[in-house]
C-alpha positions in Angstrom: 10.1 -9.0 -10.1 6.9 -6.8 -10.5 5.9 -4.5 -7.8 2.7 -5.3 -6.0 -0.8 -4.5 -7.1 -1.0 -1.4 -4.7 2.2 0.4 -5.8 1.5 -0.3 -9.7 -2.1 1.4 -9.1 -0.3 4.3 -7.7 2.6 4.4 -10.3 0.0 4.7 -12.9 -2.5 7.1 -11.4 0.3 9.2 -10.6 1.2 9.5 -14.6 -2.3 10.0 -15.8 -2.3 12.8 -12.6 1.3 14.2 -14.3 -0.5 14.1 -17.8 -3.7 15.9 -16.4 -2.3 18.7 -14.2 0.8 19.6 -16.5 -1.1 21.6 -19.4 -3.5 23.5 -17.2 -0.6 24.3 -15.2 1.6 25.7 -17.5 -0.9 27.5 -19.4 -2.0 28.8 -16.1 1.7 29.9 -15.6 2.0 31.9 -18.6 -1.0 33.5 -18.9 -0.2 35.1 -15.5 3.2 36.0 -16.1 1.7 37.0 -19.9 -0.7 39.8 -17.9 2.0 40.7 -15.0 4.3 41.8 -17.6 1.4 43.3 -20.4 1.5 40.8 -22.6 -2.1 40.1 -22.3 -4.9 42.1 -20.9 -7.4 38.9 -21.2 -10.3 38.6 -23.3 -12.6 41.2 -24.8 -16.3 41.4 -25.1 -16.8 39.3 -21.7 -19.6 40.0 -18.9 -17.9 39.7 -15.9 -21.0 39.6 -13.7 -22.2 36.8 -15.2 -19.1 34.6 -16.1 -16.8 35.1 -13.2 -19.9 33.8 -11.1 -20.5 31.1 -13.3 -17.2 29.9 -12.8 -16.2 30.0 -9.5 -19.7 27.9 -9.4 -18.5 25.0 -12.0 -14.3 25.4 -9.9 -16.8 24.2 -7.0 -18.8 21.8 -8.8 -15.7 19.7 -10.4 -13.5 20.2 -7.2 -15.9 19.5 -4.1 -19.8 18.8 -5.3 -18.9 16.3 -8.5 -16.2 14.3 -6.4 -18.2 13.3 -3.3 -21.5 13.1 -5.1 -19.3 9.9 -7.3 -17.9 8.8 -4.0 -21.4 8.3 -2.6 -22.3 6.8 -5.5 -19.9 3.9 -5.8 -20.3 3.7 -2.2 -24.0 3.0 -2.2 -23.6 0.8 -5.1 -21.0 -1.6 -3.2 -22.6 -1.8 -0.1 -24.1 -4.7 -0.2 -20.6 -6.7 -1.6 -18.2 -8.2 1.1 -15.3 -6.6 -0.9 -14.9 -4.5 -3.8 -12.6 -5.9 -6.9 -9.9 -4.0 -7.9 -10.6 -3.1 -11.0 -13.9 -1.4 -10.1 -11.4 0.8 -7.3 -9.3 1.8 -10.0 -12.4 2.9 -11.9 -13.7 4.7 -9.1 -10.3 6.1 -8.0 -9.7 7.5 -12.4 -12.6 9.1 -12.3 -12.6 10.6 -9.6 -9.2 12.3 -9.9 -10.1 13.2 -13.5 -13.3 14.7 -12.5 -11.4 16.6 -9.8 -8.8 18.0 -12.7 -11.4 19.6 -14.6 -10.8 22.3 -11.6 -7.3 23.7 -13.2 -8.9 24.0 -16.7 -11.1 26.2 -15.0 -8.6 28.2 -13.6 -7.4 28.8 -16.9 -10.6 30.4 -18.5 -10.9 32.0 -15.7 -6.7 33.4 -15.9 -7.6 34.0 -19.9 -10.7 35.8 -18.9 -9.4 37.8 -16.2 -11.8 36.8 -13.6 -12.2 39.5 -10.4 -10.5 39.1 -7.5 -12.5 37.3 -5.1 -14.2 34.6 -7.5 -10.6 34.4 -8.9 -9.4 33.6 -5.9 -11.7 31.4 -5.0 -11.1 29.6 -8.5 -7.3 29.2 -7.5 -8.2 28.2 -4.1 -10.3 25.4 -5.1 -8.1 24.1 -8.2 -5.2 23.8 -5.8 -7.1 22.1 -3.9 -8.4 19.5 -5.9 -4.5 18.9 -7.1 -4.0 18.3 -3.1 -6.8 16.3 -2.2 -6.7 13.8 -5.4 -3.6 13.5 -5.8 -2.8 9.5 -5.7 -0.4 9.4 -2.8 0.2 6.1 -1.0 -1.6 7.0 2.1 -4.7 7.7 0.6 -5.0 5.1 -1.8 -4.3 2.6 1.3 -7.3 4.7 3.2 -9.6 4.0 0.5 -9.1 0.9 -0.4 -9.1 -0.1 3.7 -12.5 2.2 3.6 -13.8 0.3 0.2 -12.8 -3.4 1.5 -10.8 -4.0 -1.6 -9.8 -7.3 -2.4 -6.0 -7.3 -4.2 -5.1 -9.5 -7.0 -2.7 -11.8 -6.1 0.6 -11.5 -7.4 1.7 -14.3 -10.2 4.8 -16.0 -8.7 7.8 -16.2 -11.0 10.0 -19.6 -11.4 12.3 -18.3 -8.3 9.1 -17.5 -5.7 6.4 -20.3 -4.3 2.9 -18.7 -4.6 1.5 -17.4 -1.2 -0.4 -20.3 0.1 1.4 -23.5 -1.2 3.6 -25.3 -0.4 
């Protein structure tokens, strides 16, 4: 027996959000462990004043700004529809946690680049919190799709269950 619609969207947002996170992660991971024992003493020939500012800007961008702006986005454009298909919720939930895992990339110039501590900070600060807020746990997903009035596809019965609704 398949599990429903609801837990196979989580199952597979939750590898794409496994495949996303992992490398920025890790990299993240070594490069600071790289410059705590003086492996690495980040990249040369770099203007701090303009590029740490520049990224803690596009951290906040692709963690906070981009995110919402989508969400209001697909909400305008569905609310005129009684209920929103699944498909285009899956869509809308993708992109959204991919545009949100841009954050961690950032992070990682900035590790590589050895960013100042405040906009470094910052940078950290809002690349764990895009992993917290988009990451596809059930509770969320339910939220949205409750806030999104998304209609499920119906399950296909197999030769041991009746379809829901006949008899």
């Amino acid at each position: 027996m398949h599990p429903p619609p609801e837990e196979q969207l989580r199952m597979h947002l939750r590898k794409r959000y496994l495949l996303l996170l992992s490398p920025p992660a890790l990299l993240f991971l070594l490069t600071e462990l790289a410059k705590a024992n003086d492996l690495f003493g980040g990249l040369p020939h770099v203007n701090h004043a303009v590029w740490d500012v520049v990224l803690f800007i596009a951290a906040a961008l692709t963690a906070v700004a981009l995110p919402v702006f989508y969400r209001v986005l697909f909400a305008r454009a569905n609310s005129d529809r009684t209920a929103v298909k699944f498909s285009a919720f899956y869509r809308f939930e993708n992109n959204s946690m991919v545009m949100a895992l841009y954050t961690p990339w950032i992070a990682v110039i900035a590790s590589l680049l050895s960013v100042a501590g405040t906009h470094m900070t910052g940078i950290f600060l809002l690349a764990l919190y895009a992993c917290y807020v988009f990451f596809p746990s059930e509770k969320r997903l339910t939220a949205d799709a409750r806030v999104f009035r998304v209609t499920m596809p119906r399950m296909r019965a197999t030769s041991d269950q009746q379809p829901s609704g006949e008899s």
